[in-house]
N, C-alpha and C positions, 0 to 999 in steps of 0.2 A: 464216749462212744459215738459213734456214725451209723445216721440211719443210711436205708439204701438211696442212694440217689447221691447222698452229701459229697463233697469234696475234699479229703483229706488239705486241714491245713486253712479251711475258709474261717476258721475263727478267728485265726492270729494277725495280729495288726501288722499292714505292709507299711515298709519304706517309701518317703516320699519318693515321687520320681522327679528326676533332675532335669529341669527347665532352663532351657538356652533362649535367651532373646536374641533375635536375628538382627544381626549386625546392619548399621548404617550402610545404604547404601552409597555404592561408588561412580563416581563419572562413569560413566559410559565412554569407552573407546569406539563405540560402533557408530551408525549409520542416525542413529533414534538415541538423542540426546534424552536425561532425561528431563520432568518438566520443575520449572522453578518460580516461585511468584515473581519474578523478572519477566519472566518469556512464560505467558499461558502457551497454552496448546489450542490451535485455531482448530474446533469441529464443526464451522459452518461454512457453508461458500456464500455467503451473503458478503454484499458492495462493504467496504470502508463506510463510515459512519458518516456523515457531513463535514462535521467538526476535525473529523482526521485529513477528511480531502482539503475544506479549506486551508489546514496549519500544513499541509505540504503545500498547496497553492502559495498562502503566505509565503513561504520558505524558498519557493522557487523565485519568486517576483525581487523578496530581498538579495537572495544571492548575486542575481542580474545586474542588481539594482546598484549593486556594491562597486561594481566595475567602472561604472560612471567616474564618481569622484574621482580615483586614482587614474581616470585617465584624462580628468582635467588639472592634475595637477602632475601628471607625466608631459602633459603639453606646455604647460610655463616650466617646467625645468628645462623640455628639449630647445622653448625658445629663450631661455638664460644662457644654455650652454654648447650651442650652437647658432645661433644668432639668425637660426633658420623660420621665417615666418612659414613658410610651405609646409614645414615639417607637421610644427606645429595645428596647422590649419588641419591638415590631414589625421591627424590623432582627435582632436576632437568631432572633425566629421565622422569619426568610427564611434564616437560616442554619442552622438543624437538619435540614431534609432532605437536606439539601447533601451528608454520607458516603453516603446511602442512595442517592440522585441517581447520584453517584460512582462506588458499586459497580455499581450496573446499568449503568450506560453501558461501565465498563470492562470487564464481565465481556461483555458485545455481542459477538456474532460477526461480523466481515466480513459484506458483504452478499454475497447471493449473486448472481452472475451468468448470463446470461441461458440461458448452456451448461449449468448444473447441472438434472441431472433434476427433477422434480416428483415428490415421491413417495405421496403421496395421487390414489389414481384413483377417487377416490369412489364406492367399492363399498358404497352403504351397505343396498342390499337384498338381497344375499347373509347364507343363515342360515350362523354357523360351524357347528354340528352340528347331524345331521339330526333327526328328531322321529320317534317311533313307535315300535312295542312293540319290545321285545328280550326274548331269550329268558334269563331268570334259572334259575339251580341251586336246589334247596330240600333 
């Protein structure tokens, strides 16, 4: 029997219901990769860490750096096999500025972008101190 109110049928035990787990997801074809412990997702705008600028510094200085060798041992092949000392002479003059080259690219700062202040406001006609008599002890 059912009292008033009850719902015909609230007694009898229901069927589980059928639970789908939602499929692995797929590459993204679009614009917004998704993310992977390979490549986080950068949510801050803050500078490269030190560590990261120096190992590109590093990276840059050795690259430079590499050029050298091979172009002292392009200069005794070119004077082996052309019997050219000018030639010669010339290819290693292209390599002596090479550490100098080196150093200044690696020591380079990041550029700066477009958020970093300007810090010259070109005050260049303001006197630092003033002019005029002052009253001296004797």
């Amino acid at each position: 029997m059912s009292s008033y109110g009850d719902v015909p049928g609230a007694d009898e035990p229901k069927p589980d219901p059928e639970v789908t787990m939602p499929a692995e997801p797929t590459s993204s074809r679009g614009f917004f990769r998704p993310a992977s412990a390979e490549h986080a997702v950068l949510i801050t705008e803050a500078a490269p860490s030190l560590d990261d600028q120096h190992r590109a510094r590093v990276r840059r200085y050795t690259f430079i750096m590499a050029f050298r060798i091979p172009c002292l041992i392009l200069a005794a092949i070119a004077y082996s096999a052309f019997e050219n000392p000018l030639l010669s002479i010339l290819i290693i003059a292209a390599s002596v500025p090479l550490p100098w080259i080196a150093v200044l690219i690696a020591n380079d700062r990041p550029p700066r972008t477009k958020d970093e202040p300007s810090r010259w406001d070109g005050r260049t006609n303001q006197i630092a101190l003033e002019s005029g008599q002052h009253k001296t002890l004797e």
